[in-house]
Backbone as CSV, one residue per row, in Angstrom:
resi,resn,N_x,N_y,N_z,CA_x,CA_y,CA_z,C_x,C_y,C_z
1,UNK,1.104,9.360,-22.414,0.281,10.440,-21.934,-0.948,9.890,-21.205
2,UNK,-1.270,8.583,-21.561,-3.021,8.260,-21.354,-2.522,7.704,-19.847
3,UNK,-1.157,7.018,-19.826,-1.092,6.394,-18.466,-0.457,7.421,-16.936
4,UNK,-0.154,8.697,-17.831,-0.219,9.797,-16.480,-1.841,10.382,-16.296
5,UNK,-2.490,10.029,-17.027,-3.233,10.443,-16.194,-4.137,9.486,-15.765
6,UNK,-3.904,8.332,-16.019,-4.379,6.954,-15.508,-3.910,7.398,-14.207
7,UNK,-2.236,7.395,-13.829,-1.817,7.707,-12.773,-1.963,8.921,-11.634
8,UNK,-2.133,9.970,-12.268,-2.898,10.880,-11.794,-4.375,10.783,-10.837
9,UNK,-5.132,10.024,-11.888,-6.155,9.787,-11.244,-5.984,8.668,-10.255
10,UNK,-5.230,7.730,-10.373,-5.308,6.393,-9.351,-5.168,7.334,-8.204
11,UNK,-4.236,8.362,-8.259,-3.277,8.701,-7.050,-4.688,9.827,-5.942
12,UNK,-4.957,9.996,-6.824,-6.632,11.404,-6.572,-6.835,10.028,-5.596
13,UNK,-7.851,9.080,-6.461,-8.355,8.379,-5.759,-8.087,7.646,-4.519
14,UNK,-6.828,7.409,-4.422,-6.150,6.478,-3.234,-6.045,7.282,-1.911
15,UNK,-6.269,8.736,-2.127,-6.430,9.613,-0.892,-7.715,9.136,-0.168
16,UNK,-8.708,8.931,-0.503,-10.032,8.132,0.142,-9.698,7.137,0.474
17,UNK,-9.758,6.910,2.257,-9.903,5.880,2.695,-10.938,4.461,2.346
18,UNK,-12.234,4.482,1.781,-12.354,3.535,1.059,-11.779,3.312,-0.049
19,UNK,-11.460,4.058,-0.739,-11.236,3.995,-2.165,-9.762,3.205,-1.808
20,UNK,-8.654,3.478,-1.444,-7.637,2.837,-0.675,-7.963,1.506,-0.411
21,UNK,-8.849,0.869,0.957,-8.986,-0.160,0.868,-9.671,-1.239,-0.026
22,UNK,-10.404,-0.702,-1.003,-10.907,-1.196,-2.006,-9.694,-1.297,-2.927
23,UNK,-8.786,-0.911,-3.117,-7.890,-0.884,-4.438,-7.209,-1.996,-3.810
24,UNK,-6.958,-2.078,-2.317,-5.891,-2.850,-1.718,-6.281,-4.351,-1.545
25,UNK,-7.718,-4.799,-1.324,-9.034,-5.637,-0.892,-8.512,-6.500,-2.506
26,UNK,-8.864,-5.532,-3.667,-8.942,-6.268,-5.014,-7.401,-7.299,-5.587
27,UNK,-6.375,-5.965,-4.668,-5.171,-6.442,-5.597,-4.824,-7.695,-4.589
28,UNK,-5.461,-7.767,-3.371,-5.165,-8.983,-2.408,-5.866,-10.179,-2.788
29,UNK,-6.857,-9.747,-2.944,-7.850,-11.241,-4.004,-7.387,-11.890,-5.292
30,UNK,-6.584,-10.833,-5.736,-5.534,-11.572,-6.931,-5.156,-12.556,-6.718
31,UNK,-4.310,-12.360,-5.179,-3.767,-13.700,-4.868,-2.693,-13.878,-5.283
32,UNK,-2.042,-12.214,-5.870,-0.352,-12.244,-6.527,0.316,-10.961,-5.174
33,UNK,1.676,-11.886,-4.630,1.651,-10.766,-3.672,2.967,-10.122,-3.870
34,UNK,3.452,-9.809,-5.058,3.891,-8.761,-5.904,2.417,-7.708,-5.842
35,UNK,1.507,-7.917,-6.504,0.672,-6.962,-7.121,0.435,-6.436,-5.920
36,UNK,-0.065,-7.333,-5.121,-0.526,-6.664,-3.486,0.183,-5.677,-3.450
37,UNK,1.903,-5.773,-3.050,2.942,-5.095,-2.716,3.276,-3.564,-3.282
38,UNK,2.857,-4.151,-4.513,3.168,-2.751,-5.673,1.711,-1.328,-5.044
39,UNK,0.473,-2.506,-4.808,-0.748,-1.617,-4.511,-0.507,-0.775,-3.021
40,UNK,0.208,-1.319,-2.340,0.529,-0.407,-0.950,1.555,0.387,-1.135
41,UNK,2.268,0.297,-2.510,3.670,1.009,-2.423,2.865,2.347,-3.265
42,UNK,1.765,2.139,-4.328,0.487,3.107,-4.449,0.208,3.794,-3.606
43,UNK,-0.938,3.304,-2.607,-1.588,3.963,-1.386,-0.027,5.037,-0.545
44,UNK,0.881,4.410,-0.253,1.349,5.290,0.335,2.299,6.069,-0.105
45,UNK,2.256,6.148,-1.757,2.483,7.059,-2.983,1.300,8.752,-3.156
46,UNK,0.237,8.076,-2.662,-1.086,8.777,-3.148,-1.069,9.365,-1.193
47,UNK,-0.297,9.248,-0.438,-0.604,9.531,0.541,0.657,10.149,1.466
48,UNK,1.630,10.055,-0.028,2.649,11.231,1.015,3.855,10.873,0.540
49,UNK,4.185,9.675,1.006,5.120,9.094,0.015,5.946,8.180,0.907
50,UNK,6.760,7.189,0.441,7.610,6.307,1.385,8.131,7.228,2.568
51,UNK,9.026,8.296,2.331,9.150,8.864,2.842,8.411,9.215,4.222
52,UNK,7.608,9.837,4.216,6.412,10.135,5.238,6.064,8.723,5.772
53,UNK,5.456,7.226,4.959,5.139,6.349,5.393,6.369,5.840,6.711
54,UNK,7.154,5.727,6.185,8.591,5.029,6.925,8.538,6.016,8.171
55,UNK,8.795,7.342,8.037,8.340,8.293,9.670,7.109,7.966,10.338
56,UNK,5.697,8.086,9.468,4.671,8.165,10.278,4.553,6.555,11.447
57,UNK,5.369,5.139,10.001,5.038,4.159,10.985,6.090,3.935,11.566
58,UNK,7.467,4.464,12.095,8.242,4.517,12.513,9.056,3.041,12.539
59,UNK,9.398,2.824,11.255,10.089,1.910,9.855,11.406,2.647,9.220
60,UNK,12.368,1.985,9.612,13.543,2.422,8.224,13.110,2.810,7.100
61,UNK,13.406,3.819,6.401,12.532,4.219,5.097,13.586,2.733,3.935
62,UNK,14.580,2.252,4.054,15.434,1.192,3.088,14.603,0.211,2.975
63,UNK,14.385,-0.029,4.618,13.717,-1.444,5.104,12.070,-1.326,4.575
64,UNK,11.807,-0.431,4.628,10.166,-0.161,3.993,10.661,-0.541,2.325
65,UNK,11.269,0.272,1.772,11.335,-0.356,0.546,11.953,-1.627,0.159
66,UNK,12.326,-2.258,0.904,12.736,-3.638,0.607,11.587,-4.519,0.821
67,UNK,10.839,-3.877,2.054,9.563,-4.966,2.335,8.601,-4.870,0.894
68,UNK,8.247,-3.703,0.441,7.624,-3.659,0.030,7.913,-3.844,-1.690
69,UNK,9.157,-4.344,-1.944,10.026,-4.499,-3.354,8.741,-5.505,-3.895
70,UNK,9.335,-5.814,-5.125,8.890,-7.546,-5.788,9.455,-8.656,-5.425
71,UNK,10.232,-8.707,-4.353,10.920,-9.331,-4.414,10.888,-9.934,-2.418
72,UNK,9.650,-8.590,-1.911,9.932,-8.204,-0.656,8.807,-9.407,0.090
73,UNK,9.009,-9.650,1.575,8.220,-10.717,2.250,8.105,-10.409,3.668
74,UNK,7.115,-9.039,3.665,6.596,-8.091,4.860,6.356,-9.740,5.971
75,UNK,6.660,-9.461,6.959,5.971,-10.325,7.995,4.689,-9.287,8.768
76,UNK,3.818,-10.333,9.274,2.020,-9.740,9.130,2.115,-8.297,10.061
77,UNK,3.036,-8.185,11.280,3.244,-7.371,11.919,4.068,-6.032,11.641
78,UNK,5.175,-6.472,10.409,4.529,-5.130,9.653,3.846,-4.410,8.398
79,UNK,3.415,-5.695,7.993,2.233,-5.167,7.280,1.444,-3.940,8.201
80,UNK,0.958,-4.957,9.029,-0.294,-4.037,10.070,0.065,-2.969,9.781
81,UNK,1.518,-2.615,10.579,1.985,-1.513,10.694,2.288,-0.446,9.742
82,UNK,2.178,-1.121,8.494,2.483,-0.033,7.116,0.978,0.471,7.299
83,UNK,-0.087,-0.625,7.567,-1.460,-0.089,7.076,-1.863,0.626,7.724
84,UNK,-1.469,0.544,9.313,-1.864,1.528,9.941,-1.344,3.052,10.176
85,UNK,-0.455,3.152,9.926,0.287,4.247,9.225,-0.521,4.742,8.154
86,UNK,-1.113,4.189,7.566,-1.873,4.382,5.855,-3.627,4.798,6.451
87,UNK,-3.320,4.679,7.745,-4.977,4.565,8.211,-5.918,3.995,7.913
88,UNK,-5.214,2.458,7.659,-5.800,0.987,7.452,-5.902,0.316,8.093
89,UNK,-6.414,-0.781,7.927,-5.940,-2.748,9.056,-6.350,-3.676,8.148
90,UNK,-5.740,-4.162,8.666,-5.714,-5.906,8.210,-7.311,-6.260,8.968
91,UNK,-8.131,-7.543,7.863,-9.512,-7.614,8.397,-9.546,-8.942,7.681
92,UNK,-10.373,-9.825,8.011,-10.421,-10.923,8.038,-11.766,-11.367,8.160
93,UNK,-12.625,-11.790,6.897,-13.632,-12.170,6.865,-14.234,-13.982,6.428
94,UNK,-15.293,-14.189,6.089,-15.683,-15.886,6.182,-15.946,-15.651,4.456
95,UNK,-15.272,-16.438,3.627,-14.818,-16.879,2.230,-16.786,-16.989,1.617
């Protein structure tokens, strides 16, 4: 019960575009890119759903879920492209 509405709320939250890239920023600093993977398969859970993602970025909805599996190994171009679909980007700052 405690983790639907853990989930509930993640999902509230991930509709905010900061709140989104902040969830996405943290699980990338992990430095586990499973977790990364799982956190965008979130955001565009909380934002419509694979479904919608795979149309809006005009992606195989299979091939979206394979990229984005545990198992999956997005190349950077379509990352971009999931994020920007998600009304994100890729950003790149000095350590």
């Amino acid at each position: 019960m405690r983790s639907r509405k853990y989930h509930a709320k993640l999902m509230d939250d991930l509709q905010d575009p900061a709140e989104a890239a902040a969830y996405l920023d943290a699980a990338l600093e992990a430095g586990d890119r499973e977790a990364f993977l799982l956190a965008v398969k979130h955001v565009a859970e909380a934002r419509g759903g694979m479904t919608k993602l795979a149309k809006t970025a005009a992606l195989n909805r299979e091939h979206l879920y394979r990229m984005l599996s545990k198992d999956g190994n997005p190349e950077i171009q379509s990352l971009a492209t999931v994020l920007q679909a998600l009304g994100l980007r890729l950003s790149i700052e000095a350590a």
